[in-house]
N, C-alpha and C positions, 0 to 999 in steps of 0.2 A: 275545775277552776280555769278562769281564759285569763293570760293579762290582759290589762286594760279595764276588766271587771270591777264592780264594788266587790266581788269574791276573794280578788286578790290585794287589795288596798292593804294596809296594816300598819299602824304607828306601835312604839315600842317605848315603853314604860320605865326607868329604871326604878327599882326596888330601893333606891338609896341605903337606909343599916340592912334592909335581907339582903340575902344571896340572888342574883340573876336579875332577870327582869321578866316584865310580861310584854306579849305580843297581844294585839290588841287585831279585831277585823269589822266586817260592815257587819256584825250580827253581836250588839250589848251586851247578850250574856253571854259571849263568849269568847274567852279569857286563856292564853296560853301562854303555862310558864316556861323558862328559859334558862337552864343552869350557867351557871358560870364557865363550868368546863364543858356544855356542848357546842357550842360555832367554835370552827377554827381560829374566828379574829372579832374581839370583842364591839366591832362596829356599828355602827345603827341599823346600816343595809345589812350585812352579816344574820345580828342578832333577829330579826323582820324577816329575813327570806328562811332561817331555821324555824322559827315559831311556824311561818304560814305553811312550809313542808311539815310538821309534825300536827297541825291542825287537821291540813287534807289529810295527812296518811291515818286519822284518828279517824276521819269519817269514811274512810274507804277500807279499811283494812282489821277494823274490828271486830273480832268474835264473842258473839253472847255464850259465856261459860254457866252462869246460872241467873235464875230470875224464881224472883220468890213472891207469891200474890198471896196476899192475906184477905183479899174480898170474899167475902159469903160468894158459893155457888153460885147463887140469884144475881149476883152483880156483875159476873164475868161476862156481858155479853161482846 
């Protein structure tokens, strides 16, 4: 992710009655929540620069622990 990128853009959502909020980026389905008690200062910029670090580190730093395929043989190609 470079600043300046649509990568890095992000609007921030509050959840008005839930807890937190969502971070929001240039890619619709994807959707990143934001507790209460994670950013040190409940701020716009604050709560937006936590979301978009835990989005990146979601896509970089992820391990596949199991994966379960229910396709017939004949389908797995």
């Amino acid at each position: 992710m470079r600043a300046g990128s649509p990568a890095a853009d992000f609007a921030v959502v509050d959840l008005g009655d839930a807890e937190g909020w969502v971070v929001t980026g240039h890619h619709a389905d994807v959707l990143t929540h934001v507790g209460p008690d994670e950013p040190h200062e409940p701020s716009q910029i604050a709560v937006g620069l936590w979301g978009r670090s835990k989005r990146h580190r979601d896509g970089t730093a992820l391990r596949v622990v199991h994966v379960e395929d229910k396709r017939a043989p004949a389908d797995r190609a």
